[in-house]
C-alpha positions in Angstrom: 85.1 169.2 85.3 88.6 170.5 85.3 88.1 172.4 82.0 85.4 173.7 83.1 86.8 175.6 86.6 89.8 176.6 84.4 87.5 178.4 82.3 85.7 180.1 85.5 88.8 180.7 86.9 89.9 183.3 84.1 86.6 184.5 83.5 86.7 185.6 87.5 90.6 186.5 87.5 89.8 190.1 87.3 88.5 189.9 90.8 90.6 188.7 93.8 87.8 187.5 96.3 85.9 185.7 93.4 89.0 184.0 92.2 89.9 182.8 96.0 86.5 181.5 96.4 86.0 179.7 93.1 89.4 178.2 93.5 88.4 176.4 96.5 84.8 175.5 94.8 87.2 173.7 92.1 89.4 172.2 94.4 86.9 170.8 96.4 85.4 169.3 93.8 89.3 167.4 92.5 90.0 164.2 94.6 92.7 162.8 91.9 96.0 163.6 92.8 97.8 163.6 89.9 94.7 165.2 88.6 95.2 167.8 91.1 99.2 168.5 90.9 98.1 169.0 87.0 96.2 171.3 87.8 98.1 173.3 90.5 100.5 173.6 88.0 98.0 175.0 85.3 97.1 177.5 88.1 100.7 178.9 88.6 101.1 179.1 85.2 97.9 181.6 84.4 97.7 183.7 87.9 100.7 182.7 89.6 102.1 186.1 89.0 98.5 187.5 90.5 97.8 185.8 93.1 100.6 183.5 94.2 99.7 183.3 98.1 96.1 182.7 97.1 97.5 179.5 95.1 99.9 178.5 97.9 97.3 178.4 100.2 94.6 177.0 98.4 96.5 174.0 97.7 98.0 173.3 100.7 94.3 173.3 102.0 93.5 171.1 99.7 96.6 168.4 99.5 95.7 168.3 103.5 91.8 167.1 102.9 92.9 164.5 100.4 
C-alpha cells in the first residue's frame, strides 16, 4: 500500500492542494510506526524542498491519531 501512495504522490506533486489531500488519504491509511517514520522520511526526501510545511503538518497529524 505504501508503494502505491508514493507513486500517487508524485504523479499529484505538480499540484499543491492534491498533494495535501492525498498525503493525508496515505497517511490515514499507515498504522505501523516504523512503517510510517520510513515513510516520512521517503516524503522529505522527494517534496521536502516543495512542500516542507505540508509534510510537517501532515505527520504531526498523523503521529497524534496513532
Amino acid at each position: 500500500m505504501v508503494e502505491l501512495c508514493k507513486t500517487i504522490l508524485i504523479k499529484v506533486s505538480f499540484d499543491k492542494h492534491l498533494f495535501k489531500k492525498e498525503l493525508n488519504k496515505a497517511l490515514s491509511w499507515i498504522k505501523d510506526s516504523s512503517e510510517l517514520q520510513s515513510f516520512k522520511d521517503w516524503c522529505i526526501l522527494e517534496f521536502g524542498h516543495i512542500y516542507p510545511s505540508i509534510i510537517i503538518k501532515a505527520f504531526r497529524k498523523a503521529k497524534a491519531n496513532i
